[in-house]
C-alpha positions in Angstrom: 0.0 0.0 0.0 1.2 3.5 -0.9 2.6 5.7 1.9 0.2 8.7 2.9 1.4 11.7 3.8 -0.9 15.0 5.3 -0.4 18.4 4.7 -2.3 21.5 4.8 -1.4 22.9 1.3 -0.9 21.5 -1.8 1.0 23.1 -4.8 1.0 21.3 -7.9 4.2 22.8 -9.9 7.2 24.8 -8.8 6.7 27.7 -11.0 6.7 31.5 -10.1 2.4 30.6 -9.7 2.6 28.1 -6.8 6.3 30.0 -5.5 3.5 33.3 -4.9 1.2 31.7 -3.5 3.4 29.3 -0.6 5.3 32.6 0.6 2.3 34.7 0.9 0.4 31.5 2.7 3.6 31.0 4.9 3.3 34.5 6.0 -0.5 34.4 6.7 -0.6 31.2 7.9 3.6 30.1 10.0 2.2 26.7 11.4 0.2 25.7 8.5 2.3 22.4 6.4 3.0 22.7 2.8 4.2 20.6 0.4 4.9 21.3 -3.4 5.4 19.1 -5.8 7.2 19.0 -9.1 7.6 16.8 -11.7 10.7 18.2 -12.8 14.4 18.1 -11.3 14.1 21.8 -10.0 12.2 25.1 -9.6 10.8 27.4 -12.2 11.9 24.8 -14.5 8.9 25.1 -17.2 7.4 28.2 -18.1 8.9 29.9 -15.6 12.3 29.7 -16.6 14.6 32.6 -18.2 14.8 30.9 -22.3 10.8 30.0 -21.9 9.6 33.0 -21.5 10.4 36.4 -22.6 11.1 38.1 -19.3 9.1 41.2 -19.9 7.7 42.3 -16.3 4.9 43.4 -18.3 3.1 46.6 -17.4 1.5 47.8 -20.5 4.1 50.5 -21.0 5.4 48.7 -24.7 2.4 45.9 -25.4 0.8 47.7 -28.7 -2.1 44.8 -28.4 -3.0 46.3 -25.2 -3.8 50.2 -26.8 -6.3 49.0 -29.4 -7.7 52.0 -31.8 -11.0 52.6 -31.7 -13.2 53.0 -34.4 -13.2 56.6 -34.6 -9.3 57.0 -34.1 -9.2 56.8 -30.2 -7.0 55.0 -28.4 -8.7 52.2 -25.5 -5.7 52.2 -23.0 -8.3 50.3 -20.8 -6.5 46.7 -20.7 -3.0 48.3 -20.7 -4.0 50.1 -17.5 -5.5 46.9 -15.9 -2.1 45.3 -16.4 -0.1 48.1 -15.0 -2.2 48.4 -11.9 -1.7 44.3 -11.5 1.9 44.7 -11.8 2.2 47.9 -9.2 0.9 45.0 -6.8 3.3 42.6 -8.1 5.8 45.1 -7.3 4.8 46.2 -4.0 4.7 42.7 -2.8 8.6 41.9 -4.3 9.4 45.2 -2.0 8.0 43.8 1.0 9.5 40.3 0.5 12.8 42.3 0.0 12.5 44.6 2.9 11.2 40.7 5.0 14.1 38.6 4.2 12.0 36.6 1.4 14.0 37.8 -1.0 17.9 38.0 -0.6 19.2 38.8 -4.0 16.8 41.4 -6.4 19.1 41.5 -9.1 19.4 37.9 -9.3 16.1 38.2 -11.0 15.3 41.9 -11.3 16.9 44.3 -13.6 15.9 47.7 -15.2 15.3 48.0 -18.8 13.3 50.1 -20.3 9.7 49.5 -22.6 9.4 50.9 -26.0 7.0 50.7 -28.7 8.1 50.6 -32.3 6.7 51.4 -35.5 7.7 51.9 -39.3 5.6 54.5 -41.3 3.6 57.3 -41.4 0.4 55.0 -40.2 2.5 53.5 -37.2 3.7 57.2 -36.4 0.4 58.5 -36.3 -0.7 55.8 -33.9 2.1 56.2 -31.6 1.4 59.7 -31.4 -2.0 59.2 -30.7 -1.3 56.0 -28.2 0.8 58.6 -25.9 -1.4 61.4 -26.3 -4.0 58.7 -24.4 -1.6 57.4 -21.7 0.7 60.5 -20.6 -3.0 61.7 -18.7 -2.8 58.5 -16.9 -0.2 58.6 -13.6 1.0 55.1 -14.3 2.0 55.9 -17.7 3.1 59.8 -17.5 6.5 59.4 -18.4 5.7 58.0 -21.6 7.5 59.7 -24.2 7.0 59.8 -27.9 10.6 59.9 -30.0 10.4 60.4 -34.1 13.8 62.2 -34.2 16.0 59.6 -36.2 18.9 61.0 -34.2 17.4 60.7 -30.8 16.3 57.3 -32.1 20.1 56.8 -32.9 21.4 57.7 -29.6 19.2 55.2 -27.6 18.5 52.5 -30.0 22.0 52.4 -31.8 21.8 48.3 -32.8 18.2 49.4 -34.5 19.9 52.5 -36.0 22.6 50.8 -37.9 22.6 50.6 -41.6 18.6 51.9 -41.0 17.1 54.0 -44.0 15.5 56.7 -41.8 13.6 57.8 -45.2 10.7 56.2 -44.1 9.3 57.2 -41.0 9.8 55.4 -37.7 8.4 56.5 -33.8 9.1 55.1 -30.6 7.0 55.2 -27.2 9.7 55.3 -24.9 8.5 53.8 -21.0 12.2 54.5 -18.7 10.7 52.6 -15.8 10.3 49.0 -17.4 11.8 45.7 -16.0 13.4 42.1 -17.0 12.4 39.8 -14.8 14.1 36.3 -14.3 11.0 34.6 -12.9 12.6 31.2 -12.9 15.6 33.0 -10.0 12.4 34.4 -8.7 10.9 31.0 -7.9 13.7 29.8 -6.8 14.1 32.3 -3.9 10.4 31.9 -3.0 10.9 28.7 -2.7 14.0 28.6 -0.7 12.1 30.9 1.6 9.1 28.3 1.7 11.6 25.4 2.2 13.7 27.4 5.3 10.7 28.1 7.5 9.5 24.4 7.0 7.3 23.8 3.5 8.7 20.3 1.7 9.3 19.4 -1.8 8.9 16.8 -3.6 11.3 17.0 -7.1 10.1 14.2 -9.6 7.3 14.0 -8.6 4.1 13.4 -11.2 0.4 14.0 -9.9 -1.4 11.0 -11.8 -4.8 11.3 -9.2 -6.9 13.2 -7.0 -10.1 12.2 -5.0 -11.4 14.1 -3.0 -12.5 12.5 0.6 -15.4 13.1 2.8 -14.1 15.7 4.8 -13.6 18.1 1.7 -9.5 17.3 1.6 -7.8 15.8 -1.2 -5.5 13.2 -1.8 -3.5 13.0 -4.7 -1.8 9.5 -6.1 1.6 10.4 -7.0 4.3 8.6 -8.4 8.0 9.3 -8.6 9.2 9.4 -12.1 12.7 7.6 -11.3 11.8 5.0 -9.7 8.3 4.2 -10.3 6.8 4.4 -6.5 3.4 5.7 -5.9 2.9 7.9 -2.7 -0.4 9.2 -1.3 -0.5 12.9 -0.2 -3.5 14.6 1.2 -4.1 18.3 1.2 -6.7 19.9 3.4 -6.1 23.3 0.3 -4.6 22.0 -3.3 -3.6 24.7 -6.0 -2.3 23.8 -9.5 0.0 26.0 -10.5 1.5 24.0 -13.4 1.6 25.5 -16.7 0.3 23.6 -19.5 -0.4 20.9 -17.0 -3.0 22.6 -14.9 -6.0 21.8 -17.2 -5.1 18.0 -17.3 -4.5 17.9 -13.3 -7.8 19.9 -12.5 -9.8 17.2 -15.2 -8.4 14.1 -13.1 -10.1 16.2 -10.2 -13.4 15.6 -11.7 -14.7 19.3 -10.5 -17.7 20.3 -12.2 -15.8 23.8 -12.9 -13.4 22.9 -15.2 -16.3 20.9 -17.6 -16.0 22.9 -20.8 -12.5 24.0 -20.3 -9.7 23.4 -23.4 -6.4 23.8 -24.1 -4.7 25.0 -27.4 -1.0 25.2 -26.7 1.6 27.6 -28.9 5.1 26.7 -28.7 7.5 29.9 -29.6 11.2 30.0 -30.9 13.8 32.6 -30.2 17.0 34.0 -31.4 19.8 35.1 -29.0 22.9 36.1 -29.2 25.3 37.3 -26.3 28.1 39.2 -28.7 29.0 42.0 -26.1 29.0 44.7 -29.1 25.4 43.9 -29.8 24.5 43.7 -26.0 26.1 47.2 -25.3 24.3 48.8 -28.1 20.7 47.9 -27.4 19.7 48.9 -24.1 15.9 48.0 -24.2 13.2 45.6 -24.8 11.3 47.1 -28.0 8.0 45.6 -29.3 6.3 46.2 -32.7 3.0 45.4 -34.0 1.5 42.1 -34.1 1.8 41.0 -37.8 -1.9 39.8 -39.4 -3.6 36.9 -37.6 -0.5 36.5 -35.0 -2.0 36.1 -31.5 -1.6 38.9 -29.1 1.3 37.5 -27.9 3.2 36.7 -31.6 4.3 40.4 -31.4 7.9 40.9 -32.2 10.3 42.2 -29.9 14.1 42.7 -29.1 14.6 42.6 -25.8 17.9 42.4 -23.4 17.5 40.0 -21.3 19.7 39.4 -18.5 20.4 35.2 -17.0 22.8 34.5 -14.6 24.0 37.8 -14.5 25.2 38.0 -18.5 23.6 40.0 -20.8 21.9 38.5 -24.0 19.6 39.9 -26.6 16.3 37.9 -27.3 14.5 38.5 -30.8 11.1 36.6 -31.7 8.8 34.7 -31.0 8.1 32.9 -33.5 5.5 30.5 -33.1 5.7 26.8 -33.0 2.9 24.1 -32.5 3.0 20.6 -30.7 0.1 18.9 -28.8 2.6 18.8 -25.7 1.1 20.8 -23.1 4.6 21.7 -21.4 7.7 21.7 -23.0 9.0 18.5 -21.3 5.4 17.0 -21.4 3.7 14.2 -23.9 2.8 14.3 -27.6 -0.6 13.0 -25.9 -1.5 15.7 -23.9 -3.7 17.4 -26.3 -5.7 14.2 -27.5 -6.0 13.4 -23.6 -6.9 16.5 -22.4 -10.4 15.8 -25.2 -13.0 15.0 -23.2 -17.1 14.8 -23.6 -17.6 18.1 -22.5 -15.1 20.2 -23.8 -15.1 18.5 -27.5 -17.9 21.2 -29.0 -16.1 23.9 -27.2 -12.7 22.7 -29.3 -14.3 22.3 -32.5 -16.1 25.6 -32.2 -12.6 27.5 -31.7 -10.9 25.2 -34.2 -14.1 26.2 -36.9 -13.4 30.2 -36.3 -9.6 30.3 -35.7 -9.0 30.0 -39.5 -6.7 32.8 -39.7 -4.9 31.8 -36.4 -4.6 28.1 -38.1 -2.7 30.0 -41.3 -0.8 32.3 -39.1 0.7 29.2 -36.7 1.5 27.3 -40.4 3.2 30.2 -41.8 5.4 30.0 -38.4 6.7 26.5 -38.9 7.3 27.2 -42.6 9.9 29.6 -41.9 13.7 29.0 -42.2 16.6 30.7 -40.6 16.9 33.2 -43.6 13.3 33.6 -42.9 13.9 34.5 -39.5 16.7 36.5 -40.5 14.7 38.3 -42.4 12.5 39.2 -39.7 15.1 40.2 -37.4 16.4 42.9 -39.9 13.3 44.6 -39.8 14.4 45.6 -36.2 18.4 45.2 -36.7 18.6 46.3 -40.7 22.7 45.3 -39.8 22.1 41.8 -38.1 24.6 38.9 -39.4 22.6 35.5 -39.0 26.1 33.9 -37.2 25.5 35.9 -34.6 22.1 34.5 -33.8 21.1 31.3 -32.4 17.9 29.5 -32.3 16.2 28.4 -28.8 13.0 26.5 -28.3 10.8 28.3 -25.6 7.9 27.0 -23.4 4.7 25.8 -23.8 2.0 27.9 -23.7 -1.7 26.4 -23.2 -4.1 29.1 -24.2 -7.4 28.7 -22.5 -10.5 27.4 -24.8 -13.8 28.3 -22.6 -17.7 27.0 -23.3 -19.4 30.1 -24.7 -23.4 29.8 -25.4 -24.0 30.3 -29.5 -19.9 30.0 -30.8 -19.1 26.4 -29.0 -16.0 27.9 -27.3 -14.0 31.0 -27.5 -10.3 31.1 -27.4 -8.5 33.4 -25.0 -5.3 35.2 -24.3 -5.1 35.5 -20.7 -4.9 33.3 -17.7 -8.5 32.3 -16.0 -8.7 30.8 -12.1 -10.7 27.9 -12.1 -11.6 26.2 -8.9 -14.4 24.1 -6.9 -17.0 26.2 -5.5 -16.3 24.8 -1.6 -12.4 26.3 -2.1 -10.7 22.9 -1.5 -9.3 23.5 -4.9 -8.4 25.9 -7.4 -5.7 26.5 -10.2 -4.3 29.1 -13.0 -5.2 28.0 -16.6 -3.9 30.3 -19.7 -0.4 32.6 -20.3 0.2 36.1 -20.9 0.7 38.1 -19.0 1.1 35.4 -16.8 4.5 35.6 -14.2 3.8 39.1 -14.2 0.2 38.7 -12.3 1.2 36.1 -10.4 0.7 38.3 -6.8 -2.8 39.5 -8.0 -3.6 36.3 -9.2 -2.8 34.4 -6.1 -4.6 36.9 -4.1 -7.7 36.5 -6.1 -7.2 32.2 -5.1 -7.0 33.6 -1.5 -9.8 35.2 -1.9 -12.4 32.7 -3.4 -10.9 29.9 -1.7 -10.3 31.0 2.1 -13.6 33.7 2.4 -14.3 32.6 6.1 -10.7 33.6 6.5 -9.7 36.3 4.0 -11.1 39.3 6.5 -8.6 38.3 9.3 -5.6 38.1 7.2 -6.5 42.1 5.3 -3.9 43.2 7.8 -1.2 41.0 7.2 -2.3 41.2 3.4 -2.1 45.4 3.6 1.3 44.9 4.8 2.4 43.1 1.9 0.5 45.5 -0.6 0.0 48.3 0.8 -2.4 49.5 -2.1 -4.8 46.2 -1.7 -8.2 47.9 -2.8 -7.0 50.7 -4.1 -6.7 51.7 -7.8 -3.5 53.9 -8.2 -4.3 55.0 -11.8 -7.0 57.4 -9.7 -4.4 58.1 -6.3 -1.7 59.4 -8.1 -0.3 60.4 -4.6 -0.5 57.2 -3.4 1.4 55.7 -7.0 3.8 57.9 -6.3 4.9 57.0 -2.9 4.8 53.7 -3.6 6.9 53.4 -6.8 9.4 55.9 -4.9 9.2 53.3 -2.5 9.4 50.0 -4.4 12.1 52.0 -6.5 14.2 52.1 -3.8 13.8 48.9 -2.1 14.0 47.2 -5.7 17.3 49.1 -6.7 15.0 50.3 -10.2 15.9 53.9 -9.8 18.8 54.1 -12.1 16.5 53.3 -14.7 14.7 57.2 -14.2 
């Protein structure tokens, strides 16, 4: 018979989800067991990690899919600002862990580098000048400036400048106070933290069952994938925080919540290189326009990114397709995850998403002088030997029931869990890593109500803004980015 072991919590996955979550629970909650558990051979080793992702702390400041024009010209800054306000908590929280001992090493995973938007012609100018005209009136995005000057443009973008015909017309947004964010180091220090003040971790470890017992706990079958032996663990609280694999985990839950729920995962494909003349002259992540029928996450972008303390830059993505649902997962987790109930949901996405379909082909028609090709559009001088290719992670966007189309596919990440709280988990991708402190506070929230008022203290500790939107304090967004400036070492990026 299988050894069973109790535990209060439960997190499915090591990732910068279920690393959130355990250090906010350990501070609520000292005495209260937890035990994660990971399939893989370390933390943050899916998504997570620094070469699966592409490390924007994402804010809104550069995302062009997030400033939408409006019929009439406008700009709908609407989504951008929902994202900035969720990442001012996801700030204020790294602050506090820094200021608490949570965190010991910020630029182990933090680092400034500004946003910038980028576009080529007189249409893409007139945008940009009519995006900042929208955003500069809003205190999160004030310092947004516009730049169409090709010698300004030269002086901070001097990789993009190179060999660049500045007859046609080109603009930048320019956002000083962006970030690149190593959110696979970040797990790894909220774990540590979690592991030093008692939570236990279980590397190796697959999740093949869950039933849930008569007092409302669960108890997960769980087998270790070196040697075979199944081990029984039950949870009083289980989250999934597991990527690609959260859909599949919550369906061997059987919760009525997660009937209708599909996954459609896009892979994505980098070039990086790490010549130190091409790292010195581009000092910035810059995003352009996503091309026809990409996804709102297929827009280009150049970004330096910063792993294990060296500096690389990061061009793409381009998309890829597989049925895995992580990137070290199985060719049959997308016919697996078909069930009954989500099968009209599927074919109702898979009967609209034409262009989608055509875009994702295009992607895994194109060879490196393709992709060279692409890259020159930002770097006119890029030399292909410079430039490697780099498979990136999984990304399982979320298909939802949706009455008269079947199903609708969706960009963003969605919290699904059992109405009684005993379970819950994060399905869906961008913004994704950057969310993860509203996001988890949203699972504390609809999971532990009979609890959630005596922990507002402890909670308004850790961000200070909790209820608050600081798009309409701007006194209040100002202290606090002086302060989580400070405490997060981002002010040289003013």
């Amino acid at each position: 018979m299988a050894e069973l072991t109790r535990t209060d919590v439960v997190l499915v996955g090591a990732g910068i989800m279920s690393a959130t979550l355990g250090a906010i629970l350990r501070r609520l909650e000292p005495d209260w067991s937890i035990t994660v558990v990971e399939r893989l051979d370390g933390v943050g080793a899916e998504s997570s990690g620094p070469w699966n992702n592409a490390g924007t702390g994402h804010a809104g400041l550069c995302e062009m899919n997030y400033t939408p024009a409006r019929p009439d010209g406008s700009i709908d800054i609407t989504k951008a600002v929902f994202v900035n306000e969720q990442f001012q908590v996801t700030r204020q929280f790294w602050a506090y862990a820094v200021e608490n001992g949570i965190l010991t090493d910020v630029r182990g995973f933090l680092n400034p580098v500004p946003h910038v938007s980028f576009v080529r012609g007189a249409q893409g100018v007139d945008y940009l000048r009519r995006r900042r005209a929208a955003l500069v009136h809003n205190p999160l995005f004030a310092g947004t400036e516009l730049i169409e000057d090709p010698d300004e443009f030269a002086r901070r973008l001097p990789l993009m400048a190179a060999e660049r015909d500045f007859a046609e017309p080109v603009a930048l947004n320019w956002a000083a106070d962006g970030t690149d964010v190593d959110f696979g180091a970040l797990s790894r220090q909220l774990i540590g933290y979690c592991t030093r003040t008692g939570a236990a971790v279980w590397f190796g470890h697959e999740v093949r069952g869950l039933s849930r017992e008569g007092d409302g706990s669960w108890t997960l079958t769980i087998v270790n994938r070196r040697t075979g032996e199944k081990r029984k663990l039950n949870g009083k609280f289980v989250f999934v925080g597991a990527g690609g694999d959260a859909l599949p985990v919550l369906q061997k839950a059987g919760i009525s919540e997660i009937k209708g729920f599909a996954g459609f995962p896009i892979g994505g494909r980098f070039l990086r290189a790490a010549r130190p003349a091409l790292t010195a002259a581009h000092r910035a992540k810059v995003y352009g326009s996503p091309a026809p029928g990409a996804p709102p996450l297929g827009a280009l972008h150049l970004d330096l990114r910063f792993v294990n303390g060296k500096p690389w830059l990061v061009f793409g993505p381009y998309a890829g397709w597989s049925p895995k649902f992580l990137k070290h997962g199985h060719f049959s987790d997308l016919p697996r995850s078909i069930r009954p109930d989500n099968v009209v949901s599927m074919l109702g996405v898979g009967m609209r998403e034409v262009t989608l379909v055509s875009y994702l082909i295009g992607q895994l028609r194109l060879t490196d002088p393709g992709r060279v090709a692409a890259l020159r559009e930002f770097v006119p001088s890029a030399v292909g030997s410079d430039w490697e290719l780099t498979v990136a992670g999984q990304r399982v966007q979320v298909i939802r029931r949706h009455k008269g189309k079947g199903g609708v596919l969706e960009f963003g990440t969605t919290i699904v869990g059992a109405a009684d709280g005993s379970i819950a988990g994060l399905l869906g991708g961008s913004p994704g890593a950057s969310t993860a402190v509203p996001a988890m506070l949203d699972v504390l929230q609809r999971c532990f109500a009979a609890r959630y008022q005596s922990w507002l203290p402890t909670l308004k500790e850790i961000v200070p803004s909790l209820g608050a939107q600081l798009s309409e304090e701007p006194a209040l967004y100002d202290e606090l980015r002086s302060w989580t400036n400070a405490t997060l070492q981002l002010d040289v990026a003013a």
